[in-house]
N, C-alpha and C positions, 0 to 999 in steps of 0.2 A: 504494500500500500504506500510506503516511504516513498521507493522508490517511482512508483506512477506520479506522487505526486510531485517529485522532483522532475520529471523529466516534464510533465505539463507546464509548473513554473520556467526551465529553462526554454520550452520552444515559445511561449508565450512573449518571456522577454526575449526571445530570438527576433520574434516576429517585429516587435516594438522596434527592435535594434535596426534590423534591416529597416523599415520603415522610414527611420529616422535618417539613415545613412542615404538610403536613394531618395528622400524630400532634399536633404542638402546639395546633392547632385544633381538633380532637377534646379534647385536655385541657380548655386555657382553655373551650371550651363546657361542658364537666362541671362543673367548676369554677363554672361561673353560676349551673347548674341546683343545683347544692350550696348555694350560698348565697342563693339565691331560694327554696330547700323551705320553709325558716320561714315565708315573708311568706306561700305561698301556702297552706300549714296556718293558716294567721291566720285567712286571709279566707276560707275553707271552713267553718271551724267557726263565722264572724263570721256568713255567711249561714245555717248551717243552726241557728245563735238565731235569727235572727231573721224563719224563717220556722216555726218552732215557736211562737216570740212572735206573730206576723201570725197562724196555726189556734188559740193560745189567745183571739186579740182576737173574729177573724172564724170562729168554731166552725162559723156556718153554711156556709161554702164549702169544708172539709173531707170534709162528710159526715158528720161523726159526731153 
């Protein structure tokens, strides 16, 4: 009986533990993707100059 109920208490707080560990991991991942938006708004609007400036250069592979 000890022992059932030892093993109940530790998967229980196993469960808690895991929990805890992947909610923190789940954050700090937010967290990165929060602070990389900038860089990636950068280089989004960096390429789509500079493939507006490439259809001003080269008109004829646009099509227009």
């Amino acid at each position: 009986m000890v022992l059932f109920v030892v093993t109940v208490l530790l998967y229980v707080f196993g469960l808690v533990f895991l929990y805890g560990v992947i909610r923190l991991a789940v954050r700090h991942g937010m967290e990165d993707l929060e602070a990389r938006r900038p860089q990636v708004l950068r280089g989004a609007q960096s390429a789509s100059a500079d493939d507006r400036a490439f259809l001003r250069e080269n008109s004829f592979l646009g099509g227009n």
